[in-house]
C-alpha positions as CSV (number, residue, x, y, z in Angstrom):
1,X,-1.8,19.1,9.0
2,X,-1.4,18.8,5.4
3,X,-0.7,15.9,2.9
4,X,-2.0,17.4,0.0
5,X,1.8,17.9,-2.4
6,X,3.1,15.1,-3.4
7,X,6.4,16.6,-5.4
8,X,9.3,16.6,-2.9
9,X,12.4,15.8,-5.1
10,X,14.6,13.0,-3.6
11,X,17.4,15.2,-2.8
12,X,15.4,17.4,-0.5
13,X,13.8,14.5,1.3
14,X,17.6,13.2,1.8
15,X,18.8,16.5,3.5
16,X,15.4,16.9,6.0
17,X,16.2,13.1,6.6
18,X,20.3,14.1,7.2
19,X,19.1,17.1,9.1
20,X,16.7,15.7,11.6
21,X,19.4,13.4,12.4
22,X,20.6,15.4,15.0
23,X,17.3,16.1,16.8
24,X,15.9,12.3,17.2
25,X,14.1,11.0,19.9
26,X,16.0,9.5,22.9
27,X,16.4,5.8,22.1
28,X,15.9,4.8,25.8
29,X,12.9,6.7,25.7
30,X,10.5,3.6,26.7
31,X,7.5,5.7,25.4
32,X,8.9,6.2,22.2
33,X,7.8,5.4,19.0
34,X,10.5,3.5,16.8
35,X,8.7,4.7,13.5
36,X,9.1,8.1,14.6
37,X,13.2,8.6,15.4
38,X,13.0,12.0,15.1
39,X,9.8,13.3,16.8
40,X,11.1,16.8,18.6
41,X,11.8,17.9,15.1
42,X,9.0,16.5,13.1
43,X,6.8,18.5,15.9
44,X,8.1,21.0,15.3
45,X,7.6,21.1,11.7
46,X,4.2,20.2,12.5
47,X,3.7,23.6,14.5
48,X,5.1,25.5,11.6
49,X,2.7,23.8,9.2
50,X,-0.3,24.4,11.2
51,X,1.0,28.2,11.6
52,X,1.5,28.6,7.9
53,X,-2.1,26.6,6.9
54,X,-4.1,29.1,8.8
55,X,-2.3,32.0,7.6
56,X,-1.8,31.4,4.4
57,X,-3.0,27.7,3.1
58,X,-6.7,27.9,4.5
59,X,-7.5,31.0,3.3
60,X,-5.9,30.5,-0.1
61,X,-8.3,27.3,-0.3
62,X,-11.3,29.2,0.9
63,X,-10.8,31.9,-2.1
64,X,-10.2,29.0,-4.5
65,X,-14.1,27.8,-3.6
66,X,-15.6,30.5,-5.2
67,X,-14.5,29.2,-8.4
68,X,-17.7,27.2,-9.2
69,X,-17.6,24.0,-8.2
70,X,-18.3,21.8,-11.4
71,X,-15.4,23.8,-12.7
72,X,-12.9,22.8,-9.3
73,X,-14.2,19.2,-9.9
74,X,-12.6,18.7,-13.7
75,X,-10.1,20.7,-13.4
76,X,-8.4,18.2,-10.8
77,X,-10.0,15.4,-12.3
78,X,-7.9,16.5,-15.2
79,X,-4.9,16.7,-13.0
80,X,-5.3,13.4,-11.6
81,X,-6.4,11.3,-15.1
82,X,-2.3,12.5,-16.0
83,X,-1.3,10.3,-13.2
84,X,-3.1,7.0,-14.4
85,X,-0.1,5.7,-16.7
86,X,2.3,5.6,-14.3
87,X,-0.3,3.4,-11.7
88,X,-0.9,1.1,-15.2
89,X,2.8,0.7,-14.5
90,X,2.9,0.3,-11.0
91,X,0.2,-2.0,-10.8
92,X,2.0,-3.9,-13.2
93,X,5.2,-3.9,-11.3
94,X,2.7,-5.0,-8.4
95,X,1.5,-8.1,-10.7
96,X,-2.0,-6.5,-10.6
97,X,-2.6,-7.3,-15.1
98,X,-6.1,-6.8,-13.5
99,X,-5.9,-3.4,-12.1
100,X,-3.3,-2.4,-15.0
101,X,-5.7,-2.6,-17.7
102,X,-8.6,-1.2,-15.4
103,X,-5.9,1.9,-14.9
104,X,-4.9,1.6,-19.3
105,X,-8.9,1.6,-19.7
106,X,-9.5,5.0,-17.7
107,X,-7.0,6.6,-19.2
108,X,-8.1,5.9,-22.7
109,X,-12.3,6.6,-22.1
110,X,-10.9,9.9,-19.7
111,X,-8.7,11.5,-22.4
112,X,-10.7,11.0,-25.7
113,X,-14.3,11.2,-24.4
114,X,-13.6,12.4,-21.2
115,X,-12.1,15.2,-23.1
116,X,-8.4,14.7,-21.5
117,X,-10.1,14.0,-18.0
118,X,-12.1,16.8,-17.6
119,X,-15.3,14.4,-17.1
120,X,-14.9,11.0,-15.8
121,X,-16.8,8.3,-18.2
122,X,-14.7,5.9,-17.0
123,X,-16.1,5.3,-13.3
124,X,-19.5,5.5,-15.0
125,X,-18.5,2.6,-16.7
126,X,-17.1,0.7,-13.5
127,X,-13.5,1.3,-14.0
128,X,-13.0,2.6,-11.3
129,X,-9.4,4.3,-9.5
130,X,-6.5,2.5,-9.3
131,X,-4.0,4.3,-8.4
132,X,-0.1,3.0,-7.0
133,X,2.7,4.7,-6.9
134,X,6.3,3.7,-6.8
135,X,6.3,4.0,-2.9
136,X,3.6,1.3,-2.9
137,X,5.0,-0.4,-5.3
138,X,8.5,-0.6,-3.5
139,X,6.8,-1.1,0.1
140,X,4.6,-4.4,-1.8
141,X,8.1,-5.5,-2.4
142,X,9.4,-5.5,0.9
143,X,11.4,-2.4,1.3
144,X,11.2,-0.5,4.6
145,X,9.3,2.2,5.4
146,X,11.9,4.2,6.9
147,X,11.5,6.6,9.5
148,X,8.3,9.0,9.8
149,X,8.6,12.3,8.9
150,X,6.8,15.9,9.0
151,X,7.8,17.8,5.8
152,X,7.2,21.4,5.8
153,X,4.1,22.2,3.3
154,X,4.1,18.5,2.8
155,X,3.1,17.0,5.7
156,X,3.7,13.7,7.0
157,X,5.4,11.0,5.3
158,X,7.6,8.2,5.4
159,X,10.8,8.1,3.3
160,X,9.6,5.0,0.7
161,X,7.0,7.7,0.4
162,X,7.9,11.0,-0.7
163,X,11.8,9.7,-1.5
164,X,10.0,8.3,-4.8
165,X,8.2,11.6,-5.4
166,X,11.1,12.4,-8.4
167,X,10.0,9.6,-10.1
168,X,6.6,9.7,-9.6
169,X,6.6,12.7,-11.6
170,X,8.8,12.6,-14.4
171,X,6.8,9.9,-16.6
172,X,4.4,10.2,-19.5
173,X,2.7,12.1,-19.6
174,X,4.5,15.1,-17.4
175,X,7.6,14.6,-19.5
176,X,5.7,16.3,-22.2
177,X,4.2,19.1,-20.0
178,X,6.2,22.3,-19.7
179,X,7.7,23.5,-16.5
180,X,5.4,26.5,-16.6
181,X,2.6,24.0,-15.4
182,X,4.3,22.7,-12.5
183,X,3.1,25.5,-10.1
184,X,-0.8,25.8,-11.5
185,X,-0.8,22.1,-11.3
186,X,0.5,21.4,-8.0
187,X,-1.6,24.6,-6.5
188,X,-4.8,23.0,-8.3
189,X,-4.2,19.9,-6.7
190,X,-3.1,21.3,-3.1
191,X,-6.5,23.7,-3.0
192,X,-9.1,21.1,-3.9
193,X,-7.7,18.7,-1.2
194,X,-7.0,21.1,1.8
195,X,-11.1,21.9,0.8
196,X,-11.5,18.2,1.3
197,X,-9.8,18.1,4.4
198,X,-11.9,20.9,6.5
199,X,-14.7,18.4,7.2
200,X,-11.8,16.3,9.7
201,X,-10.6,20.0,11.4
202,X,-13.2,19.3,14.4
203,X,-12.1,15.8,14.8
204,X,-8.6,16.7,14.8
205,X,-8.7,19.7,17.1
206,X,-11.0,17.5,19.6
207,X,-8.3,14.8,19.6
208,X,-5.8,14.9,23.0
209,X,-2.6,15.0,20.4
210,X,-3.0,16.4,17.4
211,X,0.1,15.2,15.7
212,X,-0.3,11.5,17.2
213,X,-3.3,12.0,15.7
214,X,-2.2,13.0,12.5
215,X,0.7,10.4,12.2
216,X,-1.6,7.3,12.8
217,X,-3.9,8.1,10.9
218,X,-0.8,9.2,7.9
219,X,-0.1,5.3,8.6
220,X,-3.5,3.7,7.9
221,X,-4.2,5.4,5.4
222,X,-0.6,4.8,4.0
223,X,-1.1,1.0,5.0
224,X,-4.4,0.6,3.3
225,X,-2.9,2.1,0.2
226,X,-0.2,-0.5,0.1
227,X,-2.6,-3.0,0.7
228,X,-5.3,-2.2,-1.3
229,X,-7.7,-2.3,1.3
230,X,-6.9,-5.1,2.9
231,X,-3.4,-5.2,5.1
232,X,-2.4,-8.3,7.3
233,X,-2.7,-9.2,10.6
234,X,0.6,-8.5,11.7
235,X,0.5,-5.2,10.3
236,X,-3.0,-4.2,12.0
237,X,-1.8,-5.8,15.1
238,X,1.7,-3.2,15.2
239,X,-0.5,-0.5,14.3
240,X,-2.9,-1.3,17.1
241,X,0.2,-1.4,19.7
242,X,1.4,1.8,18.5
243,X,-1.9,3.3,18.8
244,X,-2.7,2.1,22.3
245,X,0.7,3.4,23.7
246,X,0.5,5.7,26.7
């Protein structure tokens, strides 16, 4: 039920994406969902994942909360200020010079006073987040989605998604972080947002399909990140018809 690692390397993403190949959905399935090809499989990732988060994830996170919260709180807002010079470049891959230099300005208040993003002095000045990636920036070009997927650990995706995840971290300034970081950063990261996710564990266990569940709501939020907010018409209106499908 978890979307909380973003570091799948490209290779791995190719060989689930070879591997599932021979589980898809029936194409003359008239119930089934053409984002989703390979739906046996992907639920059954998703039963593994929801296994392995309540023996191992949640409990993990629920430890990791006794660390005093002001404490949590900068030490992921650390983690995420080292992600802002790659969105200054997305965004200007995107043609956003607006949101680039919102993204250059938090990065510069964040790592001097902010004290390398351990306090955030940039949203208290208005500059507030604005984070892309190169899946979004790809996707705002017009490249495909590709087919939805369940990862294990990961969580659901789409390929444009994680099958940029190589890239989106090997840049400035993770090229000048040691390996020896990689675990405390992505385990950091992967705590404070399963924490973040327990207040939707009601919703999601009240819902008739938990994985339907899950995967739409995986593609608004993926949708509203490409969009910034705001996607079109005809994208609402597919959404809406997958949504509504008996």
């Amino acid at each position: 039920m978890t979307n909380w690692l973003k570091t799948a390397p490209k290779w791995a993403l190719l060989a689930s994406t070879l591997a599932l190949g021979a589980c898809s959905s029936q194409p003359d399935d008239p119930y089934a969902d053409p984002r989703d090809p390979f739906e046996d499989t992907n639920r059954a990732v998703w039963d593994f994942n929801r296994e392995l988060d309540k023996a191992v994830i949640k409990p993990a996170a629920e430890v990791y909360e006794n660390v005093p919260e002001p404490v949590r709180n900068s030490l992921y807002r650390a983690l995420e200020n080292l992600q802002e010079p790659w969105s200054f470049v997305n965004n200007l891959l995107q043609g956003q010079f607006t949101d680039a230099g919102v993204t250059a300005g938090r990065f510069f208040f964040n790592s001097t006073i902010g004290l390398l993003g351990l306090l955030d002095p940039a949203t208290e000045m208005g500059l507030t987040k604005r984070e892309e990636s190169l899946g979004q920036t790809l996707a705002v070009w017009g490249v495909p989605n590709g087919p939805f997927l369940m990862l294990p650990v990961l969580g659901p995706t789409v390929v444009i998604d994680r099958g940029t995840d190589w890239v989106d971290s090997n840049y400035f300034p993770y090229t000048e972080i040691s390996d020896d970081w990689d675990i405390p950063r992505y385990t950091v990261k992967g705590l404070s947002l399963r924490l973040r996710l327990r207040d939707q564990e009601q919703v999601l266990e009240n819902s008739l399909d938990p994985y339907t569940f899950v995967k739409e709501a995986y593609y608004q939020n993926w949708n509203y990140e490409v969009y910034d907010g705001n996607p079109p018409p005809d994208v609402e209106a597919d959404e809406a018809e997958f949504t509504e499908q008996p």
